[in-house]
C-alpha positions as CSV (number, residue, x, y, z in Angstrom):
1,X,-11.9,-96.4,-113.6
2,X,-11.8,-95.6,-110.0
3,X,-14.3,-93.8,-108.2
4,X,-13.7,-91.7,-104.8
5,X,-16.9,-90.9,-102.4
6,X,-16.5,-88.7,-99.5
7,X,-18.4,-88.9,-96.3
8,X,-18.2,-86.7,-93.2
9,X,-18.8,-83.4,-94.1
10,X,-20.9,-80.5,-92.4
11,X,-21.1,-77.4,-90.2
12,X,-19.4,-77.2,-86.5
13,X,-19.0,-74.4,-84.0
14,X,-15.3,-73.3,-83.8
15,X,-13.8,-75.7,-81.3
16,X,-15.3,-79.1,-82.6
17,X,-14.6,-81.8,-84.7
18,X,-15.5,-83.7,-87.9
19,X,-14.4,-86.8,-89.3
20,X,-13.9,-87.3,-92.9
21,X,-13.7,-90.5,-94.8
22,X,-13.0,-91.3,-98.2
23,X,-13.9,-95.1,-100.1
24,X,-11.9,-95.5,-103.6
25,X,-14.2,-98.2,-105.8
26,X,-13.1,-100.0,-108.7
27,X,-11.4,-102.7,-110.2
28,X,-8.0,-103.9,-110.7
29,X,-6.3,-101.2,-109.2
30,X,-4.0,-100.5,-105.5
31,X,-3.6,-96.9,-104.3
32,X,-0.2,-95.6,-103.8
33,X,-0.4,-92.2,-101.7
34,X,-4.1,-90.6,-100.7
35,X,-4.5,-87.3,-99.1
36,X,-7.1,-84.9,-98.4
37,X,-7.3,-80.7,-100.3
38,X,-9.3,-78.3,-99.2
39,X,-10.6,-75.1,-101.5
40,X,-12.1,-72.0,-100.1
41,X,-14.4,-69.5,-101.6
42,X,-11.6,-67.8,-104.0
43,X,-8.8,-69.1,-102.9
44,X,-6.6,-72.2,-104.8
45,X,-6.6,-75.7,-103.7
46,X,-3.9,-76.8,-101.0
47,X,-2.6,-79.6,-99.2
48,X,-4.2,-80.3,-96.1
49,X,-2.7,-83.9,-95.5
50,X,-1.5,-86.8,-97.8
51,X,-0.3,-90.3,-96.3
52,X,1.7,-93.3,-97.8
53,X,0.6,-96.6,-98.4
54,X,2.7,-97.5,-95.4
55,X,1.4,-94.7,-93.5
56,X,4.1,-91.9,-93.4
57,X,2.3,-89.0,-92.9
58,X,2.5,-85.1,-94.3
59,X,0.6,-82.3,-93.1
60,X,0.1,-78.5,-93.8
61,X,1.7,-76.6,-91.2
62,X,-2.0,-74.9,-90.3
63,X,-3.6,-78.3,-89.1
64,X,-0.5,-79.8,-87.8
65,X,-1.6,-81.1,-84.3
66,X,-5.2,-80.8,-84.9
67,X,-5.8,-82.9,-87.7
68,X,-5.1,-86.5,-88.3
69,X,-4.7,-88.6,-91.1
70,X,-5.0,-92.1,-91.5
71,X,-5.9,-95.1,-93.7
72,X,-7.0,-98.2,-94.6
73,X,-5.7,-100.3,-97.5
74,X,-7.6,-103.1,-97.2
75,X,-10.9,-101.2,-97.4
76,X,-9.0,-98.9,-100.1
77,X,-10.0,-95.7,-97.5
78,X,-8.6,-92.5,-96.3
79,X,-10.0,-90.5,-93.0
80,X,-9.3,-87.2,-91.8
81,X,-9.8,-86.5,-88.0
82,X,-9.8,-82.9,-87.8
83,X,-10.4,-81.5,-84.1
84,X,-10.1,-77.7,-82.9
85,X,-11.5,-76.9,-86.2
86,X,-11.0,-72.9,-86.9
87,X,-13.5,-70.7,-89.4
88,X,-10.3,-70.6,-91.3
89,X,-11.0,-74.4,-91.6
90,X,-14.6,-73.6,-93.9
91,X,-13.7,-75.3,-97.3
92,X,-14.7,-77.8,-99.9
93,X,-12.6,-81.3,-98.9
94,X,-11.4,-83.1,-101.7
95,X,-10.1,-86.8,-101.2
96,X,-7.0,-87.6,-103.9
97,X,-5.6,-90.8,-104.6
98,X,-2.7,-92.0,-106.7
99,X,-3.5,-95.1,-108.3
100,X,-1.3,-97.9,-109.9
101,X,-3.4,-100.0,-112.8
102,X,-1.2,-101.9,-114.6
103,X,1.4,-99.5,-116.1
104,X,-0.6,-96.5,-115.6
105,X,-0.7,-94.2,-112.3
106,X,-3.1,-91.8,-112.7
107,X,-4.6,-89.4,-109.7
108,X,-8.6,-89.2,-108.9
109,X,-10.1,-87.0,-107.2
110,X,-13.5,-87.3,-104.8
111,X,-16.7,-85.0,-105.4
112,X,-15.8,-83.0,-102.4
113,X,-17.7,-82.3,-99.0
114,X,-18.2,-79.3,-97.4
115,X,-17.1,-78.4,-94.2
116,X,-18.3,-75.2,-92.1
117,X,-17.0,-74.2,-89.2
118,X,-18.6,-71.3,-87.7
119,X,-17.3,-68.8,-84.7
């Protein structure tokens, strides 16, 4: 079992920044890709940003040059720099991680954190 805590979270004018992070616990495991989702009130999950293990990076075209991805495999942790955040941006965070354990590669996802961006 793998668990995924998220950190960072809050409320910020429009303009500012947060910085998200994301620990993935456990045991016998290495992470393949991570990436962060966001969900707003009534709308579906989406991609906001997933990285490889080697560091290529993917973004959704809405954050592209304001938010930045970027990890740490030896601390099994993703981040999310996100600057010039929008009220668009207001959304529940979920970090995602594709794990190898021995034959198996299953996907976890983090508790979420909230992030607010007011105008």
């Amino acid at each position: 079992q793998v668990l995924l805590v998220e950190s960072g979270g809050g409320s910020v004018q429009a303009g500012g920044s947060l910085r998200l992070s994301c620990a993935a616990s456990g045991s016998s495991f290495s992470i393949n890709d991570m990436g962060w989702y966001r969900q707003a009130p009534g709308k579906q999950r989406e991609l906001v940003a997933r990285i490889s293990r080697g560091g290529s990076a993917n973004y959704a075209d809405s954050v592209k040059g304001r938010f930045t991805i970027s990890r740490d495999n030896e601390k099994n942790s993703v981040y999310l720099q996100m600057n010039s955040l929008k009220p668009e941006d207001t959304a529940v965070y979920y970090c995602n991680a594709v794990v190898i354990i021995g034959p198996m590669i299953p996907e976890y996802w983090g508790q979420g954190t909230q992030v607010t961006v007011s105008s």
